[in-house]
C-alpha positions in Angstrom: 48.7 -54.9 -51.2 46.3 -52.0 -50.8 44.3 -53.5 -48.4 45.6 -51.3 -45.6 44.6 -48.3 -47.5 42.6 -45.4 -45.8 42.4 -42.6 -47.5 42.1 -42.5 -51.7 42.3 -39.1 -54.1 41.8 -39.6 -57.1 40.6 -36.2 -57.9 40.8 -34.1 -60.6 41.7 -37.5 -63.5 39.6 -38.5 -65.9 38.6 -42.4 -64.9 37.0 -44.0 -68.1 34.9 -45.2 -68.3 34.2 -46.6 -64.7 35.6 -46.6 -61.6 37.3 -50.3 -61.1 35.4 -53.0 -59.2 37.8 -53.2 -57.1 37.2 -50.5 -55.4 34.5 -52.4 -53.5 37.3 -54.2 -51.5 39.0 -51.3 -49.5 37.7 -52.2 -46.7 39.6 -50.2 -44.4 39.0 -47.1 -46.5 38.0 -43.8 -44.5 38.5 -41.2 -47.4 37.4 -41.4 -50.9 38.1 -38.2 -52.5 37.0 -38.6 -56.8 35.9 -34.4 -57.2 36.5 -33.3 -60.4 36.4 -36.6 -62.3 35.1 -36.8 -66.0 33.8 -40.0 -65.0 30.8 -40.3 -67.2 29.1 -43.6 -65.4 27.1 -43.4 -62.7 28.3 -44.3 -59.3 28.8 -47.9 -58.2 27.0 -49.7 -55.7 30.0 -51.5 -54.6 30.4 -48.0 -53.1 28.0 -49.7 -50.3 30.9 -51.9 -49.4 33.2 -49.4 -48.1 31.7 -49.5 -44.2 35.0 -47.7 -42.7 34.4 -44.6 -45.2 34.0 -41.6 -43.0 34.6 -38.9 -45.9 33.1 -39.4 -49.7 33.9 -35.7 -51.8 32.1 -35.9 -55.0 32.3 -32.1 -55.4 32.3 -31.0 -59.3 32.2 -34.7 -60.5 30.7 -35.7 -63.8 29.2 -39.2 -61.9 25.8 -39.6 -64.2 22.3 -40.9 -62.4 21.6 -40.7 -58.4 23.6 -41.6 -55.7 23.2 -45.5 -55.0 20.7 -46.5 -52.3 23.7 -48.6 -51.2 25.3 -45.7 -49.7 22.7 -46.1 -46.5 25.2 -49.1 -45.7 28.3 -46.5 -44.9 27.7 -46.7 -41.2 30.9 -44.8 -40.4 30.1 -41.9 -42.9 30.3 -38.8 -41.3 30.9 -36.1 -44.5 29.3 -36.6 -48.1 30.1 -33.6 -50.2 28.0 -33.3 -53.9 28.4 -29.8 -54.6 28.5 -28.9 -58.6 28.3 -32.8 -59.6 25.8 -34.1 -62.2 24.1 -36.3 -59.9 20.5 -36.0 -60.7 16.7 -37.2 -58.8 16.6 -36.7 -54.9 18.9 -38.4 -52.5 18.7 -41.6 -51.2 16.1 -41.7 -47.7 19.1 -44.6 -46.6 20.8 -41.3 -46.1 18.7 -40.6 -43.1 19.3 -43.6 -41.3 22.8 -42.9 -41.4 24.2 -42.1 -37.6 28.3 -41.9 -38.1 
């Protein structure tokens, strides 16, 4: 299975019209690259789940809404990169308390 899996690109695809659920249970995961999605939904909070993620690229992704407050839950994250997205409102104060 995928459960091993640490490091996910699925950039530049057109995921419609979510990301799977299933996301959520790449536990092991340390990169998710999804830059230059058309993904039209706005991010997941199963995103929270993914407590091995060290690297999240969001760069020039068409993710609707704000980033999840779940994200404050990626203990490992050391890299978040938003440029050129659609993500709208401020980001998420759970960011701050972040120490990866």
């Amino acid at each position: 299975g995928l459960s091993h899996l640490e490091s996910l690109v699925l950039s530049s695809n057109t995921i419609r019209p979510e990301l799977p659920s299933e996301l959520a249970l790449l536990s092991r995961l340390r990169v998710l690259d999804l830059g230059s999605n058309g993904v039209l939904q706005p991010l997941p909070t199963q995103l929270g789940n993914l407590t091995s993620l060290k690297k999240l690229i969001l760069s020039s992704s068409a993710f609707s809404g704000t980033l999840p407050t779940e994200i404050g839950r990626l203990s490992a994250l050391r890299a978040i990169f938003i440029p050129h997205s659609s993500l709208t409102g401020t980001l998420p104060t759970e960011l701050g308390l972040l120490t990866g």
